[in-house]
N, C-alpha and C positions, 0 to 999 in steps of 0.2 A: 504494500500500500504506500503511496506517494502522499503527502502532507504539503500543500499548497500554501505558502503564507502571505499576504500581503505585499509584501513589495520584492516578491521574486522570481525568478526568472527559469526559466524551462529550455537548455539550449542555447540560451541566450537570449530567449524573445520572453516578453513579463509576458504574466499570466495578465489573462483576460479578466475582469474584476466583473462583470456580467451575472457570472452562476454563484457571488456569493448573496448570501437573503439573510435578514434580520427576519426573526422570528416575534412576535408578539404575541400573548395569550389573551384574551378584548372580552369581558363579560357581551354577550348579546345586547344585555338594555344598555347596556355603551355606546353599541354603536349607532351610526348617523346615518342621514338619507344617499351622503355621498359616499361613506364606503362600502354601502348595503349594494349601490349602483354599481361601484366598482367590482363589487363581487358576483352580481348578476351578470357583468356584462365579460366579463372573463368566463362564467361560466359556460354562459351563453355561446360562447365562442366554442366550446367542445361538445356540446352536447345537445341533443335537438328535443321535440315534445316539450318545451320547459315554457315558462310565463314568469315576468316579475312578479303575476302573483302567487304562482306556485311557489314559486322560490320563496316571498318572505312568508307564505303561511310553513314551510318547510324550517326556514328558521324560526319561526317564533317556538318551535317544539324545541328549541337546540339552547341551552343555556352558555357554551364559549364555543369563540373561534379563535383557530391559530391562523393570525395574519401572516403571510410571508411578504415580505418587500424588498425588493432589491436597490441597489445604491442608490438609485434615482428616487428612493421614493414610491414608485409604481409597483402596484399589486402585481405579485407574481404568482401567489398560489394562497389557498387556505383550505381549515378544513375545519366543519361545523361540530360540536361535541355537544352530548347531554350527558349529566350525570345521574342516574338514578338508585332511589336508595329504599330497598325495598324489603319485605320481610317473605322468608318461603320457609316452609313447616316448623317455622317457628324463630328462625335464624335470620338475623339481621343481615343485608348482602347489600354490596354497593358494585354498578355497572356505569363502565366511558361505555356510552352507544356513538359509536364514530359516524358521521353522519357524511353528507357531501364534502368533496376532496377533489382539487384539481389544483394542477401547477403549472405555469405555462410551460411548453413544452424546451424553451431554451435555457427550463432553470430543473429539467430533469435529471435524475442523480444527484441530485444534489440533496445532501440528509438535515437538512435544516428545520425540516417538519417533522423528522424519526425523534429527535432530537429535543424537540420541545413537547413530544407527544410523552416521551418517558418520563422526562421530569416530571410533566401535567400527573400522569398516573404517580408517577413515587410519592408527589405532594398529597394527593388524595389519599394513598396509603399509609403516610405518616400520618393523615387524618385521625385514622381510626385504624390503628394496625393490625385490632383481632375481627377484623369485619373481613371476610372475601371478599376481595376485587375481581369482576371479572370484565371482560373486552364482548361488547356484543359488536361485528364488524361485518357487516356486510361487503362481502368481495367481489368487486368486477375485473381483475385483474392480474397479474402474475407479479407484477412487483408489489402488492400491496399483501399479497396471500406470503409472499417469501418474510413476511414480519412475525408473521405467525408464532414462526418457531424460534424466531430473535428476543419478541418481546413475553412470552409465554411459558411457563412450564407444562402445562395441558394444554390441549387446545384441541377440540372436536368442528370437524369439518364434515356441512350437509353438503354432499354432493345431487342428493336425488333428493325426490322425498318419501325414499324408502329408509333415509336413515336414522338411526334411534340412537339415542344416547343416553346417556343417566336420566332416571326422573327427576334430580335436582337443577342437572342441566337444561332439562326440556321445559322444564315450569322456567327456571331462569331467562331463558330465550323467550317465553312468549310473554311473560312480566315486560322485560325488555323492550319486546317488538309493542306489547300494547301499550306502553308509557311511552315512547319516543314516538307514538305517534306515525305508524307503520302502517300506512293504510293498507297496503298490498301485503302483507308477509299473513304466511301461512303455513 
């Protein structure tokens, strides 16, 4: 692995300062009409069937985002978080339900978002340290599925929906799905 710093060189040519991002963690009733805008319209950009108003009835279910922003200022990528904090047969249990995630695409591989996604979780886990934490994550992807097993010690993966897992997991998952506000999950 290669270590890229600030003010050095590759060859002899500087690194390109482009793919580095500043990370922010933005409570939801933080934010404003114009970075809501800026978040719709980058998303806008990757992904079709969408509306500004799906999108903010989407976040309003989402309590923080990790802003990513690169030198300039300009949104590069974000991604919407709920935390929820629920009781199943008896046991107090808290869930990150990761919600919408996109980065633009010239600030891919870049782990600026891996990065603030763990801390987010370790803080919550120093919360309450005898409470399970779990990750409800909806996956479209192969770089987002390869965290899986980075940021996890378990981790059950519905490939069909033939698949079964613990009845504490199964109840967890749809706790999950129906607090975050899931209208499609089944």
């Amino acid at each position: 692995m290669t270590a890229l710093l600030a003010n050095s060189t590759i060859r002899g040519e500087p690194v390109i300062h482009s793919r580095q991002l500043r990370a922010e963690l933005v409570a939801v009733t933080a934010l404003d009409d114009q970075i809501t805008g800026e978040m719709f319209d980058l998303y806008d950009a990757y992904y079709d069937a969408t509306s500004p108003l799906l999108f903010q009835s989407d976040l309003a279910d989402k309590d923080f985002v990790i802003a990513l922003r690169g030198p300039s200022g300009a949104l590069a990528g974000f991604s919407t978080l709920a935390v929820l904090d629920t009781e199943i047969d008896g046991e107090r249990v808290r869930a990150i339900y990761s919600g919408d995630t996109i980065i633009d695409q010239s600030h891919w591989g870049t782990q600026a978002l891996a990065f603030t996604w763990i801390r987010f979780a370790g803080s919550l886990k120093a919360q309450a340290p005898e409470r399970p934490l779990y990750w409800f994550l909806i996956v479209k992807g192969h770089r987002t599925y390869r965290y899986l097993s980075a940021f996890s010690i378990d981790f059950f993966v519905m490939m069909s929906r033939g698949f079964r897992s613990s009845p504490t997991i199964s109840t967890m998952r749809a706790a999950a799905a129906s607090t975050a506000g899931s209208h499609a999950y089944s």
